[in-house]
N, C-alpha and C positions, 0 to 999 in steps of 0.2 A: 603083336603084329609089327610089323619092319616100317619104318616111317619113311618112304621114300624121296628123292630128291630127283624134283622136276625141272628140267628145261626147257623153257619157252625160246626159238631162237628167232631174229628176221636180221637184218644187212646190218644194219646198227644198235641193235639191241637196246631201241627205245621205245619206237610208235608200234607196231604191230605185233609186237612181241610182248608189250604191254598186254593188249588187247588180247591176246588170244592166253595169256596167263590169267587173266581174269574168269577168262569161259573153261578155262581145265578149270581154274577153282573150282565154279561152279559144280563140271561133272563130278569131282572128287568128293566135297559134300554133300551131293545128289544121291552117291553110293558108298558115303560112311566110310570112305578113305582118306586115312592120315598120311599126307607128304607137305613139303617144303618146293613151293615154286619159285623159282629165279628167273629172271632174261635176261639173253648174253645176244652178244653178235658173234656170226658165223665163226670169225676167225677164234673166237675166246670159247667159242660151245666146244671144239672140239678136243681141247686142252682140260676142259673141267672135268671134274669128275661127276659122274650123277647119275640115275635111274636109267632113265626114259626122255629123251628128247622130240619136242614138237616143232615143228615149222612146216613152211610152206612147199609143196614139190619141189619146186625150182630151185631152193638152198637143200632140201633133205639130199635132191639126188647128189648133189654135188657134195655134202657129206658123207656121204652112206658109203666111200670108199676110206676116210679120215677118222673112222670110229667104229669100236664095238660096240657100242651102246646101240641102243635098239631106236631108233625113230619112227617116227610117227608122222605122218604127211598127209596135210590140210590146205585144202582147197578155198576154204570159204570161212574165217577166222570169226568171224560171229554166227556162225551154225551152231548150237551146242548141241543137235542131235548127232552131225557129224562129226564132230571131235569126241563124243561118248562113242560111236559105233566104230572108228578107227582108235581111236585109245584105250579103253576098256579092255578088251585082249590083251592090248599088250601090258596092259600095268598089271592085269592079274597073272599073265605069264611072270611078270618078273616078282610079283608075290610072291609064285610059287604056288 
């Protein structure tokens, strides 16, 4: 299986991007998947290369015209039901 490479992203890619890399942890080995978490800030997420990108609406929309990569937009950064029920699709979409 493909080990994918995550990105956590928030304004400066320290406090909340911290945090909500911590809770994809979780969901990933909640469901037995192998990837690589990073956090970046906006302006370096969209230059990196990687899987699947998380962040907040506020920065996803304003990405989501600056990348193919697929994002992910989270509302509440310590939900982990909510970051598995919006994430989970799309990581398995990009499994394959």
């Amino acid at each position: 299986m493909k080990k994918l490479k995550i990105m956590t992203v928030c304004g400066f890619g320290l406090g909340s991007s911290m945090l909500l890399k911590m809770k994809v942890e979780e969901v990933l080995k909640k469901n037995c998947i192998h990837a690589s978490v990073e956090t970046a800030d906006m302006g370096s997420a969209t230059s990196m290369v990687c899987d699947v990108i998380f962040t907040s609406y506020e920065l996803g929309s304003k990405m989501s015209g600056q990348t193919t990569t697929p994002i992910v937009m989270i509302r509440n950064f310590l939900d982990v039901n909510e970051i598995e029920a919006a994430g989970l699709p799309i990581i398995e979409a990009v499994l394959g």
